[in-house]
C-alpha positions as CSV (number, residue, x, y, z in Angstrom):
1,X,113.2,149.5,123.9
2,X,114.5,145.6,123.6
3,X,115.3,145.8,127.9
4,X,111.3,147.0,128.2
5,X,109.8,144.6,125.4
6,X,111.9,141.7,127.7
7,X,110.4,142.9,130.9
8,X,107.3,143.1,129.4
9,X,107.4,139.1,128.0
10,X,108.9,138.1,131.3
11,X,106.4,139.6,133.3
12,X,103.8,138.0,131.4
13,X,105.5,135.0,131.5
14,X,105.9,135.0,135.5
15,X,101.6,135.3,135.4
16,X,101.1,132.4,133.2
17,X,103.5,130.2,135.6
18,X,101.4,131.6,138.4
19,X,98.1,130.5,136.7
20,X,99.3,127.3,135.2
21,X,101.1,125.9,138.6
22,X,97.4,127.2,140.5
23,X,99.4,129.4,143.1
24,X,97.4,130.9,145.3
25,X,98.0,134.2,147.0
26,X,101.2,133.6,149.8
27,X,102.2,130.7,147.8
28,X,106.0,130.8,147.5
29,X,107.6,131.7,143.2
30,X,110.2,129.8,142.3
31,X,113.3,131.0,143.1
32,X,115.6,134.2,140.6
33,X,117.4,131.6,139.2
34,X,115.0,128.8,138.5
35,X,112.7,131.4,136.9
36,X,116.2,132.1,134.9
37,X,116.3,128.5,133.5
38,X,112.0,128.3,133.2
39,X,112.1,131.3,131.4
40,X,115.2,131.5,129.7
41,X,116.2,135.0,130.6
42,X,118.8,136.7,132.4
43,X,118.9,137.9,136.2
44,X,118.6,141.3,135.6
45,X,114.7,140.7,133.6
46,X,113.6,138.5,136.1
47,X,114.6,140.6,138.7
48,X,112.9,143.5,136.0
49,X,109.8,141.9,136.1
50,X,109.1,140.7,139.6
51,X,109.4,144.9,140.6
52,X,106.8,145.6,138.1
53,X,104.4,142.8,139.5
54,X,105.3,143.9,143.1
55,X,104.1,147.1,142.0
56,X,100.4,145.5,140.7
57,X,100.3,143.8,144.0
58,X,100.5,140.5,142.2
59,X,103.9,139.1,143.9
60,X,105.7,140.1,147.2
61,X,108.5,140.6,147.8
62,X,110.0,139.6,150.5
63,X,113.8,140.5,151.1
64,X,116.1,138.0,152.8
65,X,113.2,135.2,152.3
66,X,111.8,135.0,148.5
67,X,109.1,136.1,146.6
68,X,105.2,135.4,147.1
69,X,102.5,135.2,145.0
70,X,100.4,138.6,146.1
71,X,97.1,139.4,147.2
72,X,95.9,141.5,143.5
73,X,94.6,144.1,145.9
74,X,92.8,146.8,144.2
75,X,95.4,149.2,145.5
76,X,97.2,149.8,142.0
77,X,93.8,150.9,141.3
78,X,92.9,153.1,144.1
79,X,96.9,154.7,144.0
80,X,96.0,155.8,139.9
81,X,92.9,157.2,140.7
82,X,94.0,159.2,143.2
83,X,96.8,161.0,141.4
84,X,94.7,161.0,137.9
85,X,92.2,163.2,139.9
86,X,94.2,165.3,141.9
87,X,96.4,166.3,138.7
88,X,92.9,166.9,136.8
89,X,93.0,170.3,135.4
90,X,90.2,172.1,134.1
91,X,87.7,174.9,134.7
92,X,86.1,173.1,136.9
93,X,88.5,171.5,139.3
94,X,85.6,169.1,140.6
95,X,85.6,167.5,137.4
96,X,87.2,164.1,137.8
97,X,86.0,164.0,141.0
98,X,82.6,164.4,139.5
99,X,83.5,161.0,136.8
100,X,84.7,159.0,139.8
101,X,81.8,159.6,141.4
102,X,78.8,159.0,138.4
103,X,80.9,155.8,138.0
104,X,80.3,154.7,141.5
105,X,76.5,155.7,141.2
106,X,76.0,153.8,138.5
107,X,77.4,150.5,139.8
108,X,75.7,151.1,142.9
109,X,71.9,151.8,141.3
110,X,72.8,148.5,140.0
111,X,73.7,146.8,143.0
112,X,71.0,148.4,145.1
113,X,68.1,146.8,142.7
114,X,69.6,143.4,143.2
115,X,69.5,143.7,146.9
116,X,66.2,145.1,147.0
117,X,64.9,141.9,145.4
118,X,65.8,139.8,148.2
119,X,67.1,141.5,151.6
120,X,66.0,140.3,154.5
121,X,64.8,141.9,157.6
122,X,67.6,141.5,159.7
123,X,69.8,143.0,156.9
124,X,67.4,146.2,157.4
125,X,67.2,146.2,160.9
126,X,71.2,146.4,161.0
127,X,71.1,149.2,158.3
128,X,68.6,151.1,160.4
129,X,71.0,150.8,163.2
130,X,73.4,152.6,161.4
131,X,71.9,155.4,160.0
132,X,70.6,155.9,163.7
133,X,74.4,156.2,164.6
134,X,74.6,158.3,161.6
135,X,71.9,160.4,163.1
136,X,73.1,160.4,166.4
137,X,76.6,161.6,165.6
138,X,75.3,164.4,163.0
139,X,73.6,165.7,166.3
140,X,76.2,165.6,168.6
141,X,78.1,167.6,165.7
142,X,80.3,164.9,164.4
143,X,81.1,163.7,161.1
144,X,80.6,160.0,160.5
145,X,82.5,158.9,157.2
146,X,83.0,155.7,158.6
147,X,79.2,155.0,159.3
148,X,78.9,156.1,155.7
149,X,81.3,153.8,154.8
150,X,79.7,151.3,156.8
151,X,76.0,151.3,155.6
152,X,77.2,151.0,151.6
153,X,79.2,147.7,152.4
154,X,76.8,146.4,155.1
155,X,73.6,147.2,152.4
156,X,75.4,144.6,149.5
157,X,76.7,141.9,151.9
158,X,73.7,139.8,151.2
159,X,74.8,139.8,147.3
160,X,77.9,137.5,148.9
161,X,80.3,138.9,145.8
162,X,83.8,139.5,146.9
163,X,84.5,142.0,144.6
164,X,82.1,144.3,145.8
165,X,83.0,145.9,148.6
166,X,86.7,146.0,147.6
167,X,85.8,147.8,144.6
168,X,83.0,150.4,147.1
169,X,86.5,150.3,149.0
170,X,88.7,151.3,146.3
171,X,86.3,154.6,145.0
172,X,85.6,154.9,148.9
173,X,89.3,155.9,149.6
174,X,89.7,158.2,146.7
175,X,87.4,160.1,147.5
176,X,88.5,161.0,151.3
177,X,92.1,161.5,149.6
178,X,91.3,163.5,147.2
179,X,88.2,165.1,149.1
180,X,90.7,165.6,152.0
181,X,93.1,167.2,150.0
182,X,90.8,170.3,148.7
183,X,88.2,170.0,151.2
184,X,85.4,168.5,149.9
185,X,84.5,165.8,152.4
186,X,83.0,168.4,155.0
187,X,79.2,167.8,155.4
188,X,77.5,171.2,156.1
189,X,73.6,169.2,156.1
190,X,74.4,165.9,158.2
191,X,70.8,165.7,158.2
192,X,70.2,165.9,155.0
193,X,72.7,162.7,154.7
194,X,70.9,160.8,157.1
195,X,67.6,161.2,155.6
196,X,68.8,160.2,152.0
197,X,70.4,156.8,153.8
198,X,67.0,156.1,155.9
199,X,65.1,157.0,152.2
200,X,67.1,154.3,150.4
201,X,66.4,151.5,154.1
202,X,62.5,152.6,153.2
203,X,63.0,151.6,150.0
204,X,64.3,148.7,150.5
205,X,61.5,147.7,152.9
206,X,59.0,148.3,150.9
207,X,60.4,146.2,148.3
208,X,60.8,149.1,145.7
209,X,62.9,148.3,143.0
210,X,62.7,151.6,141.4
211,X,62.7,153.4,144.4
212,X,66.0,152.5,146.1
213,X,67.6,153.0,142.8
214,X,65.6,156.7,143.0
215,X,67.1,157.1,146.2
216,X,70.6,156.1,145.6
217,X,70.9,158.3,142.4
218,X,69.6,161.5,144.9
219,X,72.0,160.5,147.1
220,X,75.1,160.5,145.1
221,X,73.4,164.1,143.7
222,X,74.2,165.0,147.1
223,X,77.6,164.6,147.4
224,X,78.5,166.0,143.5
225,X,77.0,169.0,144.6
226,X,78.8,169.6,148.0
227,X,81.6,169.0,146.0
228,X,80.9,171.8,143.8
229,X,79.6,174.0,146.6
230,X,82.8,173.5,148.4
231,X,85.1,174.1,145.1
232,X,83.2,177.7,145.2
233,X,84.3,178.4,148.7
234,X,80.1,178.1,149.1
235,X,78.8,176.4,152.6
């Protein structure tokens, strides 16, 4: 209990340094031993501690050269996800799959009524494009996760908030892990899927507040219950 209430305190510790010496991210730490004599602690709870960060992406690592201040990617984030909803258990194994994605629909009904209020045409034009691609592909029978992928970042760039689309990232790749894993990212109505996108771009154009959110919330309606369909061995 005393070695993990050390790590803990050094590990803070190392983040404070970070924030009070304005490191940014591939900034070099001081070296294991001068964090020794900062810090007042032995090798072995530096050494403790700087694992622990590598593992929240907040230093690197780097054998044979020194540690680096890291990147504080979300993908701590994305890795927990992922195993908290593929261990789920419950009657319904679509469950946490089913949180993960009400929480995405709700920060995105958010999002889509702030862009709605000031997107411009040539943001819409390039949206169009890409549900036409959608469109095109669903025809020539092909799945096109990455156009998906592609209109829900391309629709909030105009909000210029970095933490956007790593966050639509993040929920973006547990879903085609854990999707992938049981089988729940096949889309038996492409069409369907490319007329909910071109119903949110109408939206939008009109200027409808209310309606993009509408169309956004029927769209994420869509996918929960392909999930479910799918978890029936239905479709």
């Amino acid at each position: 209990m005393r070695r993990m209430s050390t790590t803990s305190r050094v590990r803070r510790a190392v983040v404070q340094l970070i924030l009070d010496r304005g490191l940014s991210a591939g900034a070099p730490l001081p070296t294991e031993t001068e964090l020794m004599q900062v810090l007042g602690v032995s090798r072995n709870s530096v050494r403790e501690a700087l694992k622990a960060l590598q593992a929240l992406d907040i230093v690197e690592i780097r054998h044979g050269y020194g540690t680096y201040v890291g990147q504080a990617s979300l993908t701590p984030l994305v890795d927990g996800l992922t195993f908290r909803t593929l261990v789920a258990r419950s009657d319904d194994d679509t469950r946490a799959l089913r949180e993960l994605l009400q929480v995405r629909e709700v920060l995105e009904e958010g999002l889509v009524r702030r862009v709605a209020a000031g997107i411009g045409e040539a943001e819409l034009d390039r949206l169009d494009a890409v549900v036409g691609r959608m469109a095109a592909a669903g025809t020539a029978g092909e799945p096109f996760p990455e156009l998906d992928r592609e209109f829900h970042e391309l629709l909030y760039a105009s909000l210029d908030n970095a933490l956007v689309p790593q966050l639509l990232s993040a929920f973006w790749t547990v879903f085609r892990r854990v999707g992938g894993a049981r089988g729940w990212t096949e889309d038996p109505s492409p069409e369907i899927t490319v007329q909910r996108h071109r119903d949110i771009v109408g939206a939008l154009r009109e200027r409808d507040v209310e309606g993009a959110a509408r169309a956004m919330s029927v769209h994420f309606r869509g996918i929960e219950a392909r999930a479910r369909q799918a978890s029936r061995g239905v479709g």
